[in-house]
TORKOL-377394 format. One record per residue (C-alpha): residue in one letter; y, x, z. Coordinates in steps of 0.5 Angstrom, whole numbers, plus 500, padded with zeros to 3 digits. Layout:
<sites>
aYXZ/...
</sites>
This chain:
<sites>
x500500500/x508502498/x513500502/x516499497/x512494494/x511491502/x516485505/x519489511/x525486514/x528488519/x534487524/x538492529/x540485533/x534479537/x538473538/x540470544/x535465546/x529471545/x528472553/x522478552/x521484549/x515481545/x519475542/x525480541/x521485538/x517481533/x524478530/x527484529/x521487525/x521482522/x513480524/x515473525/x519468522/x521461527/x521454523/x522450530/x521450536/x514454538/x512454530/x513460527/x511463520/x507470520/x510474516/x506479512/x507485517/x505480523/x499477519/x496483518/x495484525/x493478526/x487480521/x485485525/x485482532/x481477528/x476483525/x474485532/x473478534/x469476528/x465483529/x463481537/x462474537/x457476531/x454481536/x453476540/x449472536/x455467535/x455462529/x462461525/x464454523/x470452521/x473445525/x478440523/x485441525/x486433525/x481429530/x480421530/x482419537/x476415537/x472422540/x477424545/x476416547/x469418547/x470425553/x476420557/x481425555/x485421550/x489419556/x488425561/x490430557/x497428557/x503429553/x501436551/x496432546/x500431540/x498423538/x499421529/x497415526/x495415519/x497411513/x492404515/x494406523/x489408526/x490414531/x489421530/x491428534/x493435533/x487439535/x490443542/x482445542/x475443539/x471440545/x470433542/x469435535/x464441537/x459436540/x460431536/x457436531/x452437536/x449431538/x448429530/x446437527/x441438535/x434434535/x429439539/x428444544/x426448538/x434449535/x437451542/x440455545/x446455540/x452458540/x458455534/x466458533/x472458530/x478461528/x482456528/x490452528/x491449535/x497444537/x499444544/x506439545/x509444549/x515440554/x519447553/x517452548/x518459550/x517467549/x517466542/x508466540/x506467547/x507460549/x509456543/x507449539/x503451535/x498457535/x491461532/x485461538/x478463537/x474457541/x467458542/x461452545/x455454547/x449449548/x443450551/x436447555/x438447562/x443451567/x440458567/x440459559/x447456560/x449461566/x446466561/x450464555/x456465559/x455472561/x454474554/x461471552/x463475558/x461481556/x463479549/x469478552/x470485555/x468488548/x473485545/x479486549/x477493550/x477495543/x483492542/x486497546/x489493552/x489493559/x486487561/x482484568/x478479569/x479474574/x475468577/x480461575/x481455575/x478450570/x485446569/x484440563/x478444560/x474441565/x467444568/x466450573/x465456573/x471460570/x474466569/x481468565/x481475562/x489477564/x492483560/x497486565/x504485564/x510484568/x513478565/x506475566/x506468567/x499468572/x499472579/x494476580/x489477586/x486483585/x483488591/x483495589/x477498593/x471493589/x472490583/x475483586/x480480582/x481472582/x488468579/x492466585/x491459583/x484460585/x484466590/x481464597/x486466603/x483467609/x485466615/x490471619/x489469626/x482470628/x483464634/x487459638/x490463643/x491458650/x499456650/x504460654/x510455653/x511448654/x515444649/x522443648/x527440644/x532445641/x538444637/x538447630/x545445626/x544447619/x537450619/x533445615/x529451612/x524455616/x528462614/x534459617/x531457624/x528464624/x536466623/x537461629/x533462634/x531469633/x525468632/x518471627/x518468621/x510467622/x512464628/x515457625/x510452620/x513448614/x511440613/x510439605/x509432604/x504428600/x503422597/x496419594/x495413591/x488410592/x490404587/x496400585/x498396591/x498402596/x500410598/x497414603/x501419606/x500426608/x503432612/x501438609/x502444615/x503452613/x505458616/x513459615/x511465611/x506462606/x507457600/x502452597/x497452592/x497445589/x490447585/x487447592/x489441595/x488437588/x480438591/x481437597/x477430599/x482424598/x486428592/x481427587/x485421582/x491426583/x498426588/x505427588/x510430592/x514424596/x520421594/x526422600/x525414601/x517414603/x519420608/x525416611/x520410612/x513413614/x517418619/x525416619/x528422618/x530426612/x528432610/x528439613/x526437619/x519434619/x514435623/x507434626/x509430633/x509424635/x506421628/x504414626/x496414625/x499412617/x500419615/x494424615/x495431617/x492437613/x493444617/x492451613/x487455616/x492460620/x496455621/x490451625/x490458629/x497458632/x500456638/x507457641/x509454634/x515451632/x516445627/x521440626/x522433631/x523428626/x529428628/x535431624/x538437627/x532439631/x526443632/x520443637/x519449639/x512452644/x508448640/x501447641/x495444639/x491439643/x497438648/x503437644/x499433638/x492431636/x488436631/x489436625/x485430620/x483435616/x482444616/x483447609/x485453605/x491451602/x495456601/x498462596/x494469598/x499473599/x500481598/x496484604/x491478606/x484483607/x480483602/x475479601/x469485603/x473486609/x476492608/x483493605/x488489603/x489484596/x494485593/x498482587/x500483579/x503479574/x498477567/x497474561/x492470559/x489471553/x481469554/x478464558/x470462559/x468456561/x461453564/x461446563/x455443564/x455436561/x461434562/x461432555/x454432553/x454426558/x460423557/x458423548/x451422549/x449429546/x442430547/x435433545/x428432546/x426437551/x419440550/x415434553/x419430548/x423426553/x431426552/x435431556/x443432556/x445439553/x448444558/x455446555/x459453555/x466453552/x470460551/x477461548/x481468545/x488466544/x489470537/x496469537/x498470544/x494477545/x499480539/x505477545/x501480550/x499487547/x507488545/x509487552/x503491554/x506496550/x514498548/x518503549/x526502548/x526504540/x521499539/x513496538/x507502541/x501498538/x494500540/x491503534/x486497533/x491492532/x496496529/x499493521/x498500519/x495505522/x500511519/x506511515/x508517511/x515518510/x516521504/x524524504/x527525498/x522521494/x527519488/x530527487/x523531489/x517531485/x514536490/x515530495/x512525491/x505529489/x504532496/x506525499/x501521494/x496525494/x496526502/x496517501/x490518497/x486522502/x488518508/x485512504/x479515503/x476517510/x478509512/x486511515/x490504514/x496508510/x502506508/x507510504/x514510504/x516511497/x524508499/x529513499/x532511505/x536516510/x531519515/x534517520/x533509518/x527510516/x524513521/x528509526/x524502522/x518505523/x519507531/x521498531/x514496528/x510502532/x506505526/x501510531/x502516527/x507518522/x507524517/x513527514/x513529507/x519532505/x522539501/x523544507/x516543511/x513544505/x516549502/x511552508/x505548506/x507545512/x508536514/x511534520/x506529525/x508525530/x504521534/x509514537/x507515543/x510522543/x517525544/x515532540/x512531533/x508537530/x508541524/x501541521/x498545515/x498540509/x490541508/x490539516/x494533514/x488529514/x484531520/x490531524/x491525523/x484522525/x485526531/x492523533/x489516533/x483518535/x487520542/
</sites>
């Protein structure tokens, strides 16, 4: 390839709604194009990068023993009737009607569709395990589209779906892709962990999301630096910091607390620890129309609320919702800032944190603006609590799980995600097959997803400097650039930069020339915005001396290399 028969269009300047480094990058490099909001067009130097992203996925998948297809984009609602997501999915899941108006969707993911295909295509025990992909267009209506692809509208996945006999033979899938997925992103060149997760509206059980690490991740990380413990803070179990209850050594008082409607203000103000005080969170369920059920939710000052764990806890199955001002002045006449777990009517439901449920001489608020309860205690000031449960975020210096050393904490990315769905939708869709004595039974199911996409936002976030674009020799749009100075003026520059092209070309380096008579500067400062991993500079002086310079992207100091070493010391600076 010639850049000048390539589009490259780049621009010194991002616009302002570009808020991270891979949205702004891209832009400039010209790799992306924006339509609308979260729908952007790949342009041929971002395609390429697509492609190899989607080699690699293609290579590992099909060393897995994976099968490709190829699913529609739009799905009839009747299937998404069918799995009971037609109305659970929300308004992320865009709704189209054809011409005769009937319902349709834009696929957001291919679950339905997939075991549609299997419960018509698998009759007999004989045909499973089987494990179908595709790389395909998904829609999700994003309320607020941001970071250019990293969260946008429309976007490329790899979603695969594994249907066995019975549970092992599914457990067995599901670390097959697992390990796939290692594979992959290991190839890629990224760093990346893999953390157990929640399911979220894919559904099912076992989960685990592949994070590329990055600081302006959206996802918090758990992860303990002595074992191999990693977990999405949604998800990750937070133990109880107070091993037991100590007996009381204060008697409770009312204490004025003017202006102090946050526990860090009545720290301030009774100069006291802020693992001292206890927050009341409350929460409103709706077992059917015609009531509410409230709950007081208690956590240490310092600690926030996890919403993923309290969403399972029991009573919270169908869904909750924060209390509006109205309910909390109805069920415990006071307003906001001063709640607290004394003296409640029977009406609301009481849920302790696990520490929490161990602390004594605590303060809390006395339902009653402006003033707290301070050396409170469990047992004389208050009943127990209905309920005792993990319901916090984990925090950077929880003990880890193995009981030695501290967790700590670090932004990710997601990029991949593997499911075990068990019948979730082989149930749901009747998909069935005759085992080996000839009875009906419901295929066992595993989802697993790549954002193709999104792993390009990522790796550029993973890797950039302040001139640009550092990509990872596995997904870079070219392997190697040579900058031909002088092209036009030097036919020494053009046969010595030609025949170098030629013999890159022929050992498999992805080359591209630069036949453009830019300046130096320019050129190399274009180079440096999309990333090229080596570039090799072919120009009258160096050769006067038979010599090319070579410059690895990661590098500050290039290297002057003898023409006939030309090739082999490029292999060796990708290689590195």
């Amino acid at each position: 390839m010639r850049a000048s028969a390539f589009h490259i269009s780049t621009t010194k300047e991002a616009p302002n709604d570009a808020e991270v480094a891979s949205h702004q990058l891209m832009l400039r490099s010209g790799m992306i194009r924006k339509l609308a909001g979260g729908i952007y067009s790949y342009m041929p130097l971002g395609l390429r990068v697509i492609r190899k992203i989607e080699t690699i996925i293609r290579q590992e998948m099909e060393a897995a023993g994976a099968l490709e297809l190829l699913m529609p984009i739009v799905q009839p609602a009747e299937l998404w009737e069918e799995s009971g997501r037609w109305e659970k999915y929300g308004p992320e899941l865009l709704r189209i009607k054809d011409r005769h108006q009937r319902d349709f969707v834009l696929q957001p993911t291919s679950e339905e569709v997939v075991t549609d295909i299997a419960r018509h295509e698998i009759k007999s025990w004989r045909q499973l395990p089987v494990n179908f992909y595709h790389i395909q267009t998904k829609f999700r209506d994003e309320r607020r589209p941001r970071f250019g692809i990293m969260r946008g509208r429309e976007f490329t996945m790899k979603d695969a779906y594994s249907f066995d006999r019975n549970v092992d033979g599914a457990m067995q899938s599901y670390h097959r892709m697992f390990d796939a997925y290692h594979r992959i992103f290991s190839r890629l060149g990224l760093t990346f962990r893999a953390v157990a997760a929640d399911t979220g509206s894919i559904g099912g059980s076992s989960s685990h999301e592949f994070q590329v690490i990055a600081d302006i991740g959206e996802d918090q990380i758990v992860y303990d630096p002595a074992s191999d413990y990693a977990a999405n803070i949604e998800l990750a179990k937070a133990p109880c910091l107070i091993a037991s209850r100590g007996e009381p050594s204060q008697t409770m008082q009312k204490v004025h607390t003017p202006n102090a409607a946050t526990c860090q203000q009545v720290k301030e103000l009774l100069s006291i620890d802020l693992q001292q005080t206890v927050k009341s969170i409350v929460l409103v369920t709706e077992p059917d129309a015609s009531n509410i059920r409230v709950w007081l939710l208690l956590l240490r000052g310092d600690h926030d609320l996890n919403e993923i764990k309290v969403g399972k806890l029991p009573g919270f199955e169908t869904g909750f919702r924060f209390a509006t001002e109205e309910e909390i002045q109805a069920h415990f006449n006071c307003k906001p800032g001063y709640l607290g777990p004394v003296g409640l009517a029977a009406s609301v439901s009481i849920v302790a944190d696990t520490t929490v449920n161990n602390m004594s001489d605590f303060v809390c608020g006395a339902n009653e603006a402006p003033y707290h309860l301070q050396g409170v205690n469990w047992g004389t000031d208050l009943p127990e609590p209905m309920m005792v449960a993990d319901v916090r975020n984990v925090v950077a210096g929880d003990p880890a799980p193995s009981g030695e050393g501290q967790l700590s904490l670090q932004r990710g990315i997601e990029v991949g995600h593997v499911f075990y769905l068990g019948t979730q939708y082989s149930a749901a869709m009747k998909a069935s097959y005759l085992d080996e004595t000839g009875k009906p039974a419901l295929m066992e199911m595993g989802c697993y997803g790549i954002g193709v996409t999104r792993i390009v936002g990522a790796a550029i976030e993973q890797n950039h400097d302040d001139r640009g674009m550092v990509w990872p020799v596995a997904m870079a749009p070219f392997e190697a650039v040579i900058c031909a100075i002088g092209w036009g003026k030097s036919e020494a520059v053009r046969h010595a930069a030609t025949e170098l092209y030629d013999a890159l070309r022929a050992v498999g380096v992805d080359v591209i020339l630069d036949d453009r008579d830019f300046r130096p500067g320019v050129m190399f400062a274009e180079w440096e915005l999309i990333g090229v991993p080596v570039r090799l500079t072919v120009g009258d002086r160096g050769l006067a001396n038979g010599e090319v310079e070579l410059l690895a992207r990661c590098d500050t100091q290039s290297a002057l290399v003898k023409l006939e070493q030309a090739v082999a010391s490029t292999q060796a600076a990708l290689c590195h």
